[in-house]
ZAMI-527237 format. One record per atom (N, C-alpha, C): atom name; x negated, y, z negated; residue number from 1. Coordinates in steps of 0.02 Angstrom, whole numbers, plus 32768, in hexadecimal, padded with zeros to 4 digits. Each point is the difference from the previous one (the first is absolute). Layout:
// ZAMI-527237
PT, name, u, v, w, resi
PT, CA, X, Y, Z, NUM
...
END
This chain:
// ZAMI-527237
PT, name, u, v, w, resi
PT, N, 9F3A, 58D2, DAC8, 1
PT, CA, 7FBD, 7FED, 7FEE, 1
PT, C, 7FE3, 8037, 7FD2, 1
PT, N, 7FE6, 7FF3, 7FCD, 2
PT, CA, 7FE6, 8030, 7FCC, 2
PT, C, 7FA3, 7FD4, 7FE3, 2
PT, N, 7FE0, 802D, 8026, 3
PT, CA, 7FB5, 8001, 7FED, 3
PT, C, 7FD9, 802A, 7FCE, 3
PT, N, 7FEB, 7FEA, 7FBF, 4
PT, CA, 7FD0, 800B, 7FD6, 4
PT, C, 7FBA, 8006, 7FFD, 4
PT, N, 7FF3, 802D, 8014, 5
PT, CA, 7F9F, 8014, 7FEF, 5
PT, C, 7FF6, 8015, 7FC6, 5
PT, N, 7FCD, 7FE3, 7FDF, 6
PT, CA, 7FE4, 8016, 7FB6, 6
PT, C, 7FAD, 8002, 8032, 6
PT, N, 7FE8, 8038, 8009, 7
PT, CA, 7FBA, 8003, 8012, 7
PT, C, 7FD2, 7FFA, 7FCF, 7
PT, N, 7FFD, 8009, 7FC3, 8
PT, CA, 7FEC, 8005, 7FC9, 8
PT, C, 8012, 7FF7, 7FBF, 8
PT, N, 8029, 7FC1, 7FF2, 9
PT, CA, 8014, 7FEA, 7FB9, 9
PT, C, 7FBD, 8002, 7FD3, 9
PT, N, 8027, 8029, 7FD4, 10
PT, CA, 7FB6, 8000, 7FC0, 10
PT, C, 7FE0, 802A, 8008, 10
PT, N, 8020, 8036, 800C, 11
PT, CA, 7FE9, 8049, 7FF9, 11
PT, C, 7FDA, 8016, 7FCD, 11
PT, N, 8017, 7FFF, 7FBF, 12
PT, CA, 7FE8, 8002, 7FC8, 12
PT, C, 7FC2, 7FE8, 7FF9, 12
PT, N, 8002, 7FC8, 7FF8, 13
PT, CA, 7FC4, 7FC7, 8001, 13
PT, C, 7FC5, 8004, 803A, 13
PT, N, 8011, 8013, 804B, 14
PT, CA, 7FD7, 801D, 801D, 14
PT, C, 7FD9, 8046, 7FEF, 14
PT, N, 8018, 8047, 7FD3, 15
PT, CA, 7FF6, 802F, 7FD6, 15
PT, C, 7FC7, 7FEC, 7FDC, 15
PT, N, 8016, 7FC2, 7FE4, 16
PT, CA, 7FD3, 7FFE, 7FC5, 16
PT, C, 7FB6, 7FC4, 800B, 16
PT, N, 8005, 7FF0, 8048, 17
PT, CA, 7FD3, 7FDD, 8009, 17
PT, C, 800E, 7FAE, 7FF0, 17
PT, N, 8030, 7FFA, 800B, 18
PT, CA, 8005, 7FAA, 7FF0, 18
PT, C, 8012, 7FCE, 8044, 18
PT, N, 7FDD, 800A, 8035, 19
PT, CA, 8018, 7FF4, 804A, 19
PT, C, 802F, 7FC3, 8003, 19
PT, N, 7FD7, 7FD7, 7FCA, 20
PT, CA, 802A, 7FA6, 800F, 20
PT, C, 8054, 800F, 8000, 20
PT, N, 8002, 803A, 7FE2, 21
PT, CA, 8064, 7FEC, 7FF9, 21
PT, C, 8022, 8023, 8039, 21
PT, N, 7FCD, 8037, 8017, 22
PT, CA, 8024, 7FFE, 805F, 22
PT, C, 8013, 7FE1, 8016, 22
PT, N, 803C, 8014, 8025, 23
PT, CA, 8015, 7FCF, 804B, 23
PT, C, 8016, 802F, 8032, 23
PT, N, 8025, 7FED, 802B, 24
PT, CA, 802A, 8028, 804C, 24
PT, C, 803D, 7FB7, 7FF3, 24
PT, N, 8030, 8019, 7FFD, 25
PT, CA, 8037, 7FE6, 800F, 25
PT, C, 8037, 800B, 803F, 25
PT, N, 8017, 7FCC, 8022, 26
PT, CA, 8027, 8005, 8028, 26
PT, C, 8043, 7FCB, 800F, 26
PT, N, 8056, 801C, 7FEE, 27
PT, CA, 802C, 7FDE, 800B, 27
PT, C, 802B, 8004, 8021, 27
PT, N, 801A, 7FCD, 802C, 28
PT, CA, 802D, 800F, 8036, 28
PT, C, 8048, 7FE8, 7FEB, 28
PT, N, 8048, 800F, 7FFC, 29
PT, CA, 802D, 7FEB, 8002, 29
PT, C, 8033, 8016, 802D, 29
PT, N, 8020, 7FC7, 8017, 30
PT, CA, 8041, 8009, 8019, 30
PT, C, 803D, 7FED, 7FF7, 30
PT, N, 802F, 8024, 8010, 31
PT, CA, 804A, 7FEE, 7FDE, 31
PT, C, 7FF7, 7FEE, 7FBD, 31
PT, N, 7FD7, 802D, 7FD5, 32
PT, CA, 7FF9, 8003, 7FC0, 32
PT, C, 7FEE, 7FC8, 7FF1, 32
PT, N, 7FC5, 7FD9, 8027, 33
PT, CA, 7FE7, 7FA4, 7FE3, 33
PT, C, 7FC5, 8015, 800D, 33
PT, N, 7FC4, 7FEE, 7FC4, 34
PT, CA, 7FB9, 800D, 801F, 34
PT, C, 7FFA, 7FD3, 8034, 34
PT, N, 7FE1, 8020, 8023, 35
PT, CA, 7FC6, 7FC9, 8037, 35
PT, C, 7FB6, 8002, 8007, 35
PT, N, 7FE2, 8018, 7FEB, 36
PT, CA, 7FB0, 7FF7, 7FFD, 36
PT, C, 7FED, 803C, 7FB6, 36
PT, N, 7FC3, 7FFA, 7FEB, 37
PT, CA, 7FF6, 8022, 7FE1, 37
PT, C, 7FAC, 7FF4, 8009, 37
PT, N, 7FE0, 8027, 7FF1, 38
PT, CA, 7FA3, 8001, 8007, 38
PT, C, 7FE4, 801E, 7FC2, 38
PT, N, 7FDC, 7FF3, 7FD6, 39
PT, CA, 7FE4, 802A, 7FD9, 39
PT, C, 7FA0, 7FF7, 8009, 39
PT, N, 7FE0, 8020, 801C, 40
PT, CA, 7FB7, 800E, 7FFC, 40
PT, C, 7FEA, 8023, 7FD8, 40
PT, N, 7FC4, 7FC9, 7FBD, 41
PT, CA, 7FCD, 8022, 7FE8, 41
PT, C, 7FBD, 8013, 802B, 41
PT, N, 7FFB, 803C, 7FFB, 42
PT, CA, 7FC2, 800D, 801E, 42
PT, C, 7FC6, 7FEE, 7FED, 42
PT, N, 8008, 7FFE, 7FAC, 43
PT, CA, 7FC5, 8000, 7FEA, 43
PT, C, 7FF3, 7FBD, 7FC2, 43
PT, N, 802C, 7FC8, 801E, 44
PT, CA, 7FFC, 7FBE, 7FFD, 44
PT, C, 7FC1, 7FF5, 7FC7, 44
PT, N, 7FC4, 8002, 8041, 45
PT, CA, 7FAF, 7FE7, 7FE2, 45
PT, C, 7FD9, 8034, 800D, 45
PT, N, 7FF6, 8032, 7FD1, 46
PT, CA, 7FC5, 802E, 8018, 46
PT, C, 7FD5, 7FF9, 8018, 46
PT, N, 7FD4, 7FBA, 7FCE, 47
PT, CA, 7FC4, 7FE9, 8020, 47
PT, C, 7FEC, 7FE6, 805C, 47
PT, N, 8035, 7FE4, 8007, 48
PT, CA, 7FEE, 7FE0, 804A, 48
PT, C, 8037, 803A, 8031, 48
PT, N, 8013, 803E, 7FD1, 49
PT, CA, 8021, 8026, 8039, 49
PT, C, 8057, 7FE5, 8017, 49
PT, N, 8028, 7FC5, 7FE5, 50
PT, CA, 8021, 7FEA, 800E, 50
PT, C, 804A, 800D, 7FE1, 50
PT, N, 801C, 800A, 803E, 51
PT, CA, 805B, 800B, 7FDF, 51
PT, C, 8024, 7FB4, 8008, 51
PT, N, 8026, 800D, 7FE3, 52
PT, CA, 8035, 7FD3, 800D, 52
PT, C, 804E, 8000, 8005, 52
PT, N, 8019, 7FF7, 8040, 53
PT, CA, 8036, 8003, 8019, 53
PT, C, 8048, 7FCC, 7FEB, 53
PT, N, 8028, 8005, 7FE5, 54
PT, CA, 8044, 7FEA, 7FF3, 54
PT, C, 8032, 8015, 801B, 54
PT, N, 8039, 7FB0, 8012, 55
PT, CA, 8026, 800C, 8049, 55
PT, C, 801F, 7FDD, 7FED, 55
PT, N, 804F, 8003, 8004, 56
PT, CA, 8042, 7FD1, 8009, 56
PT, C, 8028, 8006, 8015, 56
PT, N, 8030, 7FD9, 8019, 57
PT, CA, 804A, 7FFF, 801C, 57
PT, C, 8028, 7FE2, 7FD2, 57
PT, N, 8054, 8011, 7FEC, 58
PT, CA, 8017, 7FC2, 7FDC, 58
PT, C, 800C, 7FB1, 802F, 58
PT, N, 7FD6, 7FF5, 8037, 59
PT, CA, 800F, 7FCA, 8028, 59
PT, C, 7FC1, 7FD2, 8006, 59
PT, N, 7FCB, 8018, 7FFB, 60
PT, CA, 7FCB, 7FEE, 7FEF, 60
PT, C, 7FCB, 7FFA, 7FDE, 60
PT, N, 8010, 8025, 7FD2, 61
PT, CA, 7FCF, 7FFF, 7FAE, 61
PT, C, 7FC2, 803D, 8004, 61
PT, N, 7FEF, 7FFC, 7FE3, 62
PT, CA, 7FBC, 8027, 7FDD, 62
PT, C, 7FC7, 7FF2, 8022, 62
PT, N, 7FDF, 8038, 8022, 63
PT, CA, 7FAE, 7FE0, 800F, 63
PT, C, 7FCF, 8030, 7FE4, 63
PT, N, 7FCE, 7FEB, 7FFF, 64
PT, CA, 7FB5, 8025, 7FE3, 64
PT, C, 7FC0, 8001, 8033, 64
PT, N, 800C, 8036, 8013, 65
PT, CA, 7FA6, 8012, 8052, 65
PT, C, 7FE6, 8029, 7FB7, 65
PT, N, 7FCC, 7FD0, 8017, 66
PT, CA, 7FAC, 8020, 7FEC, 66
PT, C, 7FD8, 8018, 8031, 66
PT, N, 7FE3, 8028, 7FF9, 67
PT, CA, 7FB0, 8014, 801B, 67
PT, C, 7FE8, 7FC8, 8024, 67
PT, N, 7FF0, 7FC8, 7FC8, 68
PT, CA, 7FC7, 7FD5, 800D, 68
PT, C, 8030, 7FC4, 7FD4, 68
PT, N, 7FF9, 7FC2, 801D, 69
PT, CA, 7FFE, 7FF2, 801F, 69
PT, C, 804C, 8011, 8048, 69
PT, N, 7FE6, 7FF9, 8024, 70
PT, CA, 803A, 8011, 8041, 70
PT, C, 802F, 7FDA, 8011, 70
PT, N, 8013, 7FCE, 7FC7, 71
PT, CA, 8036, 7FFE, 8002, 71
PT, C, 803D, 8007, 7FE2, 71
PT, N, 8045, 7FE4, 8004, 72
PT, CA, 8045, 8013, 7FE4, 72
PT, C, 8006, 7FD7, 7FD8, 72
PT, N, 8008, 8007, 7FCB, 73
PT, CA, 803F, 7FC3, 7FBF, 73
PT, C, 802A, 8023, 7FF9, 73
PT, N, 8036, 7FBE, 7FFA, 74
PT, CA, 802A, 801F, 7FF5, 74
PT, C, 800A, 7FE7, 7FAA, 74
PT, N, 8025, 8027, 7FDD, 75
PT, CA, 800D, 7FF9, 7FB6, 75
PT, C, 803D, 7FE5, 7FD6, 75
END
């Protein structure tokens, strides 16, 4: 099993003040096959305070959590 943390993709771009292209990334693989991967923007919607979370498996597709509304699509 081999796990990937990116706490801060967009280092640069965080430096220079451009929050929207932040994220936190996270990937899991085993026996060298991904199995999940996560990537969270924090800073999604400044205005209403809202991140937005991205999530997949290769078995079940792509989803998108928002803030608001509370619930899941999937994509």
């Amino acid at each position: 099993m081999v796990i990937w943390i990116d706490p801060l993709d967009g280092t640069k771009g965080f430096t220079e003040g451009h929050l929207h292209h932040i994220t936190s990334m996270i990937g899991v693989s085993v026996n060298m096959r991904p199995r999940i991967g996560i990537i969270h923007k924090p800073f999604y919607n400044r205005l209403y305070r809202q991140g937005r979370t991205y999530f997949g498996t290769p078995e079940c597709g792509i989803f998108l959590k928002d803030k608001f509304p509370e619930k899941l699509r999937r994509l």
